[in-house]
Backbone bond lengths (Angstrom), bond angles and torsions (degrees), N, CA, C in turn:
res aa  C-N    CA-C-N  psi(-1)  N-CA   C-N-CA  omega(-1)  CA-C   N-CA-C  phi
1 X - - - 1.464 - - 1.525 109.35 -
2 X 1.607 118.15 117.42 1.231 122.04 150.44 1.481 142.42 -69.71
3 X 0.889 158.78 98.97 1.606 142.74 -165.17 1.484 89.11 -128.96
4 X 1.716 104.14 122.04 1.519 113.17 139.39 1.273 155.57 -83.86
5 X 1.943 130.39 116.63 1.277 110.15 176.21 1.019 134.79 -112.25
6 X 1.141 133.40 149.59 1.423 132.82 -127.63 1.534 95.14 -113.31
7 X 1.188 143.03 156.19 1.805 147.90 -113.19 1.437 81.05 -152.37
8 X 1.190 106.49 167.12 1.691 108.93 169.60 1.611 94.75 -148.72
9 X 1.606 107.58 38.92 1.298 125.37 172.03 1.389 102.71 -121.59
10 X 1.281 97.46 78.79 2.134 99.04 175.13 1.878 113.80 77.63
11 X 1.717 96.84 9.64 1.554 113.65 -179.78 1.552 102.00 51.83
12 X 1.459 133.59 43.78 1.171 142.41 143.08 1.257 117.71 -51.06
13 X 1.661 107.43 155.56 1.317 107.95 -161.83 1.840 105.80 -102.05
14 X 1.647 124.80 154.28 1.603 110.49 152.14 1.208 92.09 -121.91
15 X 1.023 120.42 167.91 1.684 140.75 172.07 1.711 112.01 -134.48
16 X 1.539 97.31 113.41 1.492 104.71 171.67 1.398 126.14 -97.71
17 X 1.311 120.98 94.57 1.605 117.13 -176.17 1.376 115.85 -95.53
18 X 1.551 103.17 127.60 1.108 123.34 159.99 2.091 148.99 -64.59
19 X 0.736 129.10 117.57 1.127 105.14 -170.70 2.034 101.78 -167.24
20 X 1.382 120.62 111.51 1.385 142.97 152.55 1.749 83.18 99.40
21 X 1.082 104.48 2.59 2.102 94.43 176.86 1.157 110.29 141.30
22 X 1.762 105.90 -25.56 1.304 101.40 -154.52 1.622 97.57 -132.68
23 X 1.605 111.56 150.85 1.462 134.43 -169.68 1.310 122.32 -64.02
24 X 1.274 128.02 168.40 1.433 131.72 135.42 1.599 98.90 -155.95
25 X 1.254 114.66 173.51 1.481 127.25 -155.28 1.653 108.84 -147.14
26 X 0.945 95.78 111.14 2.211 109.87 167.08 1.182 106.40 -77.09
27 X 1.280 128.02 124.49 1.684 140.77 174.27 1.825 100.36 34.12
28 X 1.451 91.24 161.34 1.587 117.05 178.43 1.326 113.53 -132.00
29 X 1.024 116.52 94.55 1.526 120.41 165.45 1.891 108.36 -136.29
30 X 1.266 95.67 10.28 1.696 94.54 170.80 1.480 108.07 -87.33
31 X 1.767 118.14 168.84 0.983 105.30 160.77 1.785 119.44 -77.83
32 X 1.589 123.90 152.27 1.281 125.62 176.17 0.902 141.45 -77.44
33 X 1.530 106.86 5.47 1.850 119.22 144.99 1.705 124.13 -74.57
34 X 1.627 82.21 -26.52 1.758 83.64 179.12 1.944 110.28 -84.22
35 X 1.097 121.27 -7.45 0.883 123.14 -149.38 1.786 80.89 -106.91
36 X 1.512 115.49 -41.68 1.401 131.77 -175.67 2.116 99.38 -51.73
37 X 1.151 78.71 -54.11 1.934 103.69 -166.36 1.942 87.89 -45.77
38 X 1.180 105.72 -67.62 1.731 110.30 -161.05 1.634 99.57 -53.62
39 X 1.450 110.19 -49.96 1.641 94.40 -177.79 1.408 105.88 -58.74
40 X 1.371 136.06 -47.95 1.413 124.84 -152.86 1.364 85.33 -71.75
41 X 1.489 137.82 -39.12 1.132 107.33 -169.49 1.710 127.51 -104.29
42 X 1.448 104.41 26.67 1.652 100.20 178.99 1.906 77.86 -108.72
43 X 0.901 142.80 -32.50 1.480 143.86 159.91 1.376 109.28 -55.91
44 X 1.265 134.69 13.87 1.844 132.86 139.40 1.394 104.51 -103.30
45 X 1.068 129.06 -1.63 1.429 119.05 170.18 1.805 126.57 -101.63
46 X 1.490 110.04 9.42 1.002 112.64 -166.54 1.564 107.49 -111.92
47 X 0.952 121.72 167.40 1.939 116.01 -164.74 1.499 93.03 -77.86
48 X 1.306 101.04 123.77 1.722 112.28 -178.29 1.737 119.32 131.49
49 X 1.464 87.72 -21.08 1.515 99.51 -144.43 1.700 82.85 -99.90
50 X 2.165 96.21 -175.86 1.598 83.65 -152.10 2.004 105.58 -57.42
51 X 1.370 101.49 -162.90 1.442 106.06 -172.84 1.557 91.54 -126.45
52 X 1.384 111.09 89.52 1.565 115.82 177.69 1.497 122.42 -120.77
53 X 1.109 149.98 123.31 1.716 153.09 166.80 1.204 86.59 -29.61
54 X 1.461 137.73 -90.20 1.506 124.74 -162.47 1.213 114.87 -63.72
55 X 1.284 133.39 158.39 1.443 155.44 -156.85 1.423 103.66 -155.52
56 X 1.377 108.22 138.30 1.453 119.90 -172.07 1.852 87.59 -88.74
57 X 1.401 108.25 161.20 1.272 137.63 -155.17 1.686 98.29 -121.85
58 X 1.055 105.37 99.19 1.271 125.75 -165.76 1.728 89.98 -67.02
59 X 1.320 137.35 -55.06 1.419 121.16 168.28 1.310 132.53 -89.52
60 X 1.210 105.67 28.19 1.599 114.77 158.24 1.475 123.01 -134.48
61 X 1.583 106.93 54.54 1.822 113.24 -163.93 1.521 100.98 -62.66
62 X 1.103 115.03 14.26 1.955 100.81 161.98 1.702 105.61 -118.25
63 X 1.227 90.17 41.25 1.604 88.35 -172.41 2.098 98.07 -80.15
64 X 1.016 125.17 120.65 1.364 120.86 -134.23 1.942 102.97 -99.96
65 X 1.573 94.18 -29.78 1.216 121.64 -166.57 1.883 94.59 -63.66
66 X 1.373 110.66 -64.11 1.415 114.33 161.90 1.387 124.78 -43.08
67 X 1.315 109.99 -69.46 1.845 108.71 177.48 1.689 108.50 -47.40
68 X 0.963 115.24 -35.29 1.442 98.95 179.01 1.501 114.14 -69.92
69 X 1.290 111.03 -53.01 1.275 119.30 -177.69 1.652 111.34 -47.99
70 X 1.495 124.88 -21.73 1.750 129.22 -167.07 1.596 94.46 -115.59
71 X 1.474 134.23 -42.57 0.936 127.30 -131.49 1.494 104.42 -74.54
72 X 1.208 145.77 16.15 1.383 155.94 113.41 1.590 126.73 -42.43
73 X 0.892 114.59 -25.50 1.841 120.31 -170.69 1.223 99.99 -85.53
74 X 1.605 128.40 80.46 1.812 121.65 -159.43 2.061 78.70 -90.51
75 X 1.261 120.78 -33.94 1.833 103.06 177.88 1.398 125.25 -60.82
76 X 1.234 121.30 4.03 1.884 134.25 151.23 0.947 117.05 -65.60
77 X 1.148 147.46 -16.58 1.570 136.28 -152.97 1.881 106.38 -121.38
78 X 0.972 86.67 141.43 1.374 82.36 -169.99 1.817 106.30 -108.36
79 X 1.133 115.62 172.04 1.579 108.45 -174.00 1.471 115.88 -79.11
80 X 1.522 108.15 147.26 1.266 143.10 -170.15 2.224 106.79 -90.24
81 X 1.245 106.09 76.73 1.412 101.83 -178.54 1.622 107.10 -73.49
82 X 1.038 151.00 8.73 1.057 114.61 -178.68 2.221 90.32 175.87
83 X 1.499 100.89 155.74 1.536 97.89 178.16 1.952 85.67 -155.82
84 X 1.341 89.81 131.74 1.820 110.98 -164.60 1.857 100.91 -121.28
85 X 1.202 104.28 120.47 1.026 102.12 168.43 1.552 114.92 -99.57
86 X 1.605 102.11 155.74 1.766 112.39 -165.35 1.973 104.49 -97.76
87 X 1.799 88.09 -10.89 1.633 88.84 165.69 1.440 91.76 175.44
88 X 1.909 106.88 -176.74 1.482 102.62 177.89 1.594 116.13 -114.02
89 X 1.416 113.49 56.04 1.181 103.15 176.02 1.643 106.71 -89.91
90 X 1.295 92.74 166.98 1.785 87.99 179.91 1.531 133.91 -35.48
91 X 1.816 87.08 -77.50 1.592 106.32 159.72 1.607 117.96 -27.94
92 X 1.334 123.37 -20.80 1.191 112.25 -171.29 1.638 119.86 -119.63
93 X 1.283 98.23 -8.99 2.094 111.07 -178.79 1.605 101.92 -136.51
94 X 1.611 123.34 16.11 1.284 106.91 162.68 1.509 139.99 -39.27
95 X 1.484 83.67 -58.59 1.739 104.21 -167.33 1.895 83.38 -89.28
96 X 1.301 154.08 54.77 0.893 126.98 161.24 1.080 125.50 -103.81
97 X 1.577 125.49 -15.18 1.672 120.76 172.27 1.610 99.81 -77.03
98 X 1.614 122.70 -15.84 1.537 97.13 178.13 1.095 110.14 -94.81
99 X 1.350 126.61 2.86 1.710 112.47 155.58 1.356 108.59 -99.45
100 X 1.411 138.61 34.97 1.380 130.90 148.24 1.616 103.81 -100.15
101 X 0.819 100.62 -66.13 1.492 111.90 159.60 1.828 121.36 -2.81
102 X 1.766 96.76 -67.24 0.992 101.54 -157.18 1.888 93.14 -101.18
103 X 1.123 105.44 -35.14 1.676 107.94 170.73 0.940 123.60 -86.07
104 X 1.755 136.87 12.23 1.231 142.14 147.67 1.437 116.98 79.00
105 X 1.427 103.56 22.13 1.998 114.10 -171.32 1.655 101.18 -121.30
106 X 1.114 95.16 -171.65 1.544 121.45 -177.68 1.826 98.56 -93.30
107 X 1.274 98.12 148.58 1.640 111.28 136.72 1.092 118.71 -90.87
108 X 1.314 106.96 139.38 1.849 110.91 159.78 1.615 102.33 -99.91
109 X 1.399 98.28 134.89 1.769 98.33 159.58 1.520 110.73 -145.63
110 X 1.283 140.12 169.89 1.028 151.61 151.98 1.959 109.22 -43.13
111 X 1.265 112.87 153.27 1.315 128.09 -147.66 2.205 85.44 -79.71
112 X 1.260 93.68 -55.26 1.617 84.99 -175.65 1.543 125.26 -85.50
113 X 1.642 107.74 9.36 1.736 108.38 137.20 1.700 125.33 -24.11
114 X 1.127 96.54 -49.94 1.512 89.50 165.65 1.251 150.05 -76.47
115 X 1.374 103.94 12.13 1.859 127.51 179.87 1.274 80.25 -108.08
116 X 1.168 144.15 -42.11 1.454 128.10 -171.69 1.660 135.09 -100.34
117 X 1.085 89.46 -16.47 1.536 98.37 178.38 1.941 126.49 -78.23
118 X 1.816 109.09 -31.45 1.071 139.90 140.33 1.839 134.60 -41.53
119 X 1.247 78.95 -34.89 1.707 88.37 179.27 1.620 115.21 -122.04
120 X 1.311 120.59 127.00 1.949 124.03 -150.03 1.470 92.72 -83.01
121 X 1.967 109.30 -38.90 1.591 106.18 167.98 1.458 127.53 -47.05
122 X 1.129 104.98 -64.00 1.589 100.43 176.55 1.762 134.34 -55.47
123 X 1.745 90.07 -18.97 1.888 97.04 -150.99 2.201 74.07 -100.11
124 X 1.398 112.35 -13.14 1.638 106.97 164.75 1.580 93.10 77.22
125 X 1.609 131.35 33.69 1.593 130.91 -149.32 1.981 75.72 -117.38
126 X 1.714 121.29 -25.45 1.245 94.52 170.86 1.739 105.63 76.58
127 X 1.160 109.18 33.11 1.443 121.77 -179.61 1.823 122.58 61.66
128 X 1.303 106.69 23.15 1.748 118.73 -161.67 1.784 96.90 -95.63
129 X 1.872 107.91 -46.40 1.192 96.14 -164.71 1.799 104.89 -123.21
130 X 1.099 126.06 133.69 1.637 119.49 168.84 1.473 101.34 -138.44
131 X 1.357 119.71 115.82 1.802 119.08 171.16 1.180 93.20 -103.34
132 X 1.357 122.45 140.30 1.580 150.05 163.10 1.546 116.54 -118.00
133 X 1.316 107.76 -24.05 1.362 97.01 168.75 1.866 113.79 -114.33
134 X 1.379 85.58 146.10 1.677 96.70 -152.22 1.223 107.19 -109.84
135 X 1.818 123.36 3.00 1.731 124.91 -178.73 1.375 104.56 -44.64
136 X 1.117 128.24 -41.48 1.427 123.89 -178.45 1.445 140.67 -82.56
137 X 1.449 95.79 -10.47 0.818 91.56 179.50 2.062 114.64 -109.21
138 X 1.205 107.02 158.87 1.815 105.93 -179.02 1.531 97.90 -116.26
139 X 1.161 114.66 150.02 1.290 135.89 179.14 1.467 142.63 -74.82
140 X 1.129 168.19 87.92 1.212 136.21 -165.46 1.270 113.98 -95.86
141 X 1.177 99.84 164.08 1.907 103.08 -177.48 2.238 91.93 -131.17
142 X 1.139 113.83 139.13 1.049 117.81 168.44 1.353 114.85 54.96
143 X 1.950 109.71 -140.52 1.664 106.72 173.25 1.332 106.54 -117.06
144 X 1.512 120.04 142.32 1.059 112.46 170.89 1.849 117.47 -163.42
145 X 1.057 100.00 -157.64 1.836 95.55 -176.07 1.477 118.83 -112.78
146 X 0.874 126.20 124.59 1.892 122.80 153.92 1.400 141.35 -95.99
147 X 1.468 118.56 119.75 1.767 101.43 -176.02 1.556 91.44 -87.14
148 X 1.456 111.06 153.97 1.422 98.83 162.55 2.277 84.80 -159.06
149 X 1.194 88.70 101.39 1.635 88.49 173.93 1.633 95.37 103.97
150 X 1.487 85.95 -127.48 1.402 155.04 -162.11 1.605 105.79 -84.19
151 X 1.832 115.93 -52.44 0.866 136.70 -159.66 1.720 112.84 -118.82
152 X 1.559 81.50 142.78 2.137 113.00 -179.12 0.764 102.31 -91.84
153 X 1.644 149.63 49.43 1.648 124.87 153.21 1.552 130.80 -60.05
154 X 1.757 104.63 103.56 1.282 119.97 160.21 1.525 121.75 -59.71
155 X 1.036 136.02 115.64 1.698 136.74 -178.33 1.867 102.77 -102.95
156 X 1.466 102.95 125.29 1.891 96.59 152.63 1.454 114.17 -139.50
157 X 1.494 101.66 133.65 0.946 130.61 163.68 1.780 121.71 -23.08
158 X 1.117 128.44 96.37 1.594 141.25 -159.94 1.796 105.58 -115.80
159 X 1.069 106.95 176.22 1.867 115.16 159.74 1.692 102.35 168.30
160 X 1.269 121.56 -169.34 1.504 133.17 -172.03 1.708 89.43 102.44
161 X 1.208 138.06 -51.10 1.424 134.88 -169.00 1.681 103.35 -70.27
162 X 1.943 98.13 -49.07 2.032 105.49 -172.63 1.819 63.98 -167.56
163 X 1.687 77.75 164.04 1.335 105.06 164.79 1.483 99.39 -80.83
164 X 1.200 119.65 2.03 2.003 96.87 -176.82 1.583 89.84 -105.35
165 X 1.202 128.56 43.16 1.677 121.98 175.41 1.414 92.65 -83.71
166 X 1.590 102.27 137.14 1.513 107.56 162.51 1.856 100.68 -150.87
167 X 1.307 96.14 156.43 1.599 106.81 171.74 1.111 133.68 -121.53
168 X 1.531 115.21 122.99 1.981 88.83 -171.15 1.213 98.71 -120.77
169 X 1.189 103.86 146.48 2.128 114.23 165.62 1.184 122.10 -105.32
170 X 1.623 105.48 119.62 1.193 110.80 167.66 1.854 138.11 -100.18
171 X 1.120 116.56 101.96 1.947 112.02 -143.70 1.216 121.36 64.55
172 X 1.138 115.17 -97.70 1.298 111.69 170.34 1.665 114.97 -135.64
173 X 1.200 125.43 58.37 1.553 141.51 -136.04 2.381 84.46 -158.84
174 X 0.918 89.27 130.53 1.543 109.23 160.98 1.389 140.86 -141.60
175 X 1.260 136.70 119.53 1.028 125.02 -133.81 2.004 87.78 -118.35
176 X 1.244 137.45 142.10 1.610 124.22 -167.72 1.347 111.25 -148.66
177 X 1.834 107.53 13.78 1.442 105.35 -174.67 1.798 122.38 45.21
178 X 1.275 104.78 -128.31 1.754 137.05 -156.91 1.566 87.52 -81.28
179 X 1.313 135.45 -20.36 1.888 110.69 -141.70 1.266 87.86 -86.57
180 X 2.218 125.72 -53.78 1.256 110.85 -162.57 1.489 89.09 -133.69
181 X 1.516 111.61 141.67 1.464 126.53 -177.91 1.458 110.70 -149.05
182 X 1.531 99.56 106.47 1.493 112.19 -163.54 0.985 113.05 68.88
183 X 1.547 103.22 -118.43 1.364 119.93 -172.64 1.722 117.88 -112.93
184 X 1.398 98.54 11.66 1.602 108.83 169.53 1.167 114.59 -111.96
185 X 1.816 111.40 152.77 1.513 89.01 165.29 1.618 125.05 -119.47
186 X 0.927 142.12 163.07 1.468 133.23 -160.24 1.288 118.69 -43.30
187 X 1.618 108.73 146.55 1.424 97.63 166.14 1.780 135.97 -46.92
188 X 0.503 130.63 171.52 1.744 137.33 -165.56 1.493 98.25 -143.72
189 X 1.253 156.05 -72.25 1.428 144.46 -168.23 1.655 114.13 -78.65
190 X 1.371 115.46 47.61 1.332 125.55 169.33 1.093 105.23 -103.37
191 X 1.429 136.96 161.28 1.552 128.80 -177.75 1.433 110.51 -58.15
192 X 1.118 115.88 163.15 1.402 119.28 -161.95 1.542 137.67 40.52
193 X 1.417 106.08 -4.69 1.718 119.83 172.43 1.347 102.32 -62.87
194 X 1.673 100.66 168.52 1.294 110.16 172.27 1.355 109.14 -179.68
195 X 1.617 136.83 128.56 0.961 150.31 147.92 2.157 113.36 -6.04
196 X 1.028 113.27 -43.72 1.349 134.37 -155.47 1.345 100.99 -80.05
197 X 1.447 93.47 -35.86 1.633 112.47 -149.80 1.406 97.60 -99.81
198 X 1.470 122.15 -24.96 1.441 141.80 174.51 1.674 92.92 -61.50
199 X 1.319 112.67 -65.68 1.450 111.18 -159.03 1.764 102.96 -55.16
200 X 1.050 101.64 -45.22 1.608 109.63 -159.79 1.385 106.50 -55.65
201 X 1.380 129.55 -36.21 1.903 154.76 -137.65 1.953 69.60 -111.24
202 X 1.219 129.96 -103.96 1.414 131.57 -149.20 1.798 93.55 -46.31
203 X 0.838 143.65 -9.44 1.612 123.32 -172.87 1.446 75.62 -100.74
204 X 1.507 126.75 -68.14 1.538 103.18 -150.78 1.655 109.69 -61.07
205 X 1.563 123.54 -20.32 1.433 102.90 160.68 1.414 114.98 -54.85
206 X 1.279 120.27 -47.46 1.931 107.05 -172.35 1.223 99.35 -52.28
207 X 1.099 130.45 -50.63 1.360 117.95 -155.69 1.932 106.38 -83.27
208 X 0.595 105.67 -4.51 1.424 104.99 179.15 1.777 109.54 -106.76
209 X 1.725 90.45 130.03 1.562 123.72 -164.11 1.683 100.45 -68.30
210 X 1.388 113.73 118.17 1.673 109.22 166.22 1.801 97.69 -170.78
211 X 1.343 87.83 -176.48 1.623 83.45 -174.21 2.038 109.59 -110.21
212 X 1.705 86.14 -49.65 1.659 100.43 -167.70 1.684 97.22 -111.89
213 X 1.202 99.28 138.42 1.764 112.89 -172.90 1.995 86.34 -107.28
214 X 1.404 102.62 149.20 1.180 117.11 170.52 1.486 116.07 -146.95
215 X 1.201 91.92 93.76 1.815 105.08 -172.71 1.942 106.49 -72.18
216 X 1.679 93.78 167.59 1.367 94.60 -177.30 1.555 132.24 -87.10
217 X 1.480 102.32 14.24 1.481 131.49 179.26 1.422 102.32 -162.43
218 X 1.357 107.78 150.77 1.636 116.15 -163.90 1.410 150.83 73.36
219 X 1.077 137.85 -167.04 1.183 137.38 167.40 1.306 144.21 -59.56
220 X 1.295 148.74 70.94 1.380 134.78 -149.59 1.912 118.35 -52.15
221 X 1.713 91.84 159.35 1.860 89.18 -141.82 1.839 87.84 -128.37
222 X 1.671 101.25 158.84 1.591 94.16 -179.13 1.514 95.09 -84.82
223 X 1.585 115.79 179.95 1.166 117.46 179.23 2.040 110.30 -81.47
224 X 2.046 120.68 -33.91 0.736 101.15 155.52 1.551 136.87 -41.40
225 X 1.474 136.34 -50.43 1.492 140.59 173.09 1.360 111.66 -43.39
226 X 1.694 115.03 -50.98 1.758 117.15 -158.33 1.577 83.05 -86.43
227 X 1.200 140.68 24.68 1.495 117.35 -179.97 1.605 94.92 -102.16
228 X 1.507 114.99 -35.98 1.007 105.34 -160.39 1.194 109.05 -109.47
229 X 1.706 130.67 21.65 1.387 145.62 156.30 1.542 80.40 -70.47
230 X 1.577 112.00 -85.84 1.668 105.15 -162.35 0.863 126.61 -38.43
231 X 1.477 130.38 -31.72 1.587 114.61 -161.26 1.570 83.27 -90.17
232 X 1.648 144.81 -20.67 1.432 127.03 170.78 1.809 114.99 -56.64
233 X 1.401 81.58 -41.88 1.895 78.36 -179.57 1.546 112.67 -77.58
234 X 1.238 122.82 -0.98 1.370 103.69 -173.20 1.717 90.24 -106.68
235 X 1.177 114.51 -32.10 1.822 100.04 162.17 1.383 131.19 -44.09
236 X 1.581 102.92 -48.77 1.484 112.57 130.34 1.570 126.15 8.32
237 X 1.522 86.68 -107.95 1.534 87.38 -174.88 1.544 124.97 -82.51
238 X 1.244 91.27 23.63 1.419 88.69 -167.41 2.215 95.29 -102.79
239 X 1.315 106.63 -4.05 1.004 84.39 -172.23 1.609 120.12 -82.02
């Protein structure tokens, strides 16, 4: 189970996936009660969990009437292994040392997260966010795999949006932040963007096997639709 919540930091996206009880988390830029609220409550819907007539609404995680009614039951929720960011712009790794912090896991980020997360210019946070300390966080270098649970997160190495673009797939679920959203594709003249880096990120999405795209703003998209946004934008730049 996926459920998205929606940020009221530039209406950025997090995504909380579910799977055998237990969590993991795509970027942080929500607040961490709201993010708290969706686990306790996609964890009453699972066999075990409380035994209630209403049922939280897996696509409406601000459904408010519910969260209030659960958002006390902290013995529902099951643990949170891991929170991956899709890059380091603000909007998207704000709130992330207080969900290591408070969920007792790692971040994953891309290796040059750390040119950006340190500096408010680059991460575009406008002097709000600077992390310097990095215990929590783990690194990636290139493409590669993670067990964590329950769950296979594959990560690859992306950029044209920042050099800290990364993508991870989960089954058949992909998560791509900033690069492609809808029917646009990321900015390119942000620090570390680049035209080059655009082309390289939209081909390896075509070529890469998944079903549902989940960008870092907006609507989640099938993989037929985002195939044929990319190959428009890379005609694009290719001219």
């Amino acid at each position: 189970m996926t459920v998205r919540v929606l940020s009221d930091i530039i209406e950025s996206n997090v995504f909380v996936c579910e799977k055998g009880g237990n969590f993991i988390i795509f970027d942080a830029g929500a607040k961490l009660d709201e993010v708290q609220k969706v686990i306790r409550n996609i964890s009453q819907t699972l066999p075990g969990g409380a035994d209630k007539k209403d049922k939280f609404d897996a696509k409406n995680p601000q459904n408010e009437a519910f969260c209030e009614k659960n958002a006390k039951n902290e013995s529902a929720a099951g643990k949170v292994l891991g929170v991956f960011l899709t890059h380091a712009h603000y909007d998207h790794a704000f709130y992330a040392l207080d969900y290591a912090k408070v969920f007792g896991c790692k971040v994953y980020a891309s290796e040059f997260a750390k040119e950006y997360l340190p500096d408010a210019g680059k991460n575009y946070s406008e002097g709000k966010l600077s992390i310097t300390d990095f215990s929590d966080f783990e690194f990636l270098h290139g493409d590669g795999r993670l067990r964590l649970g329950d769950f296979d997160v594959e990560y690859f190495a992306l950029g044209g949006h920042s050099k800290s673009d990364v993508c991870f797939r989960v089954d058949d679920e992909i998560f791509v932040g900033d690069v492609l959203i809808g029917r646009d594709m990321g900015r390119v003249d942000l620090y570390g963007g680049s035209k080059d880096g655009m082309k390289k990120s939209l081909q390896k999405l075509v070529d890469l096997k998944y079903s549902i795209m989940h960008s870092g703003h907006g609507e989640d998209n099938t993989k037929f639709s985002q195939d044929k946004v990319a190959k428009l934008w890379l005609r694009f730049l290719n001219r």
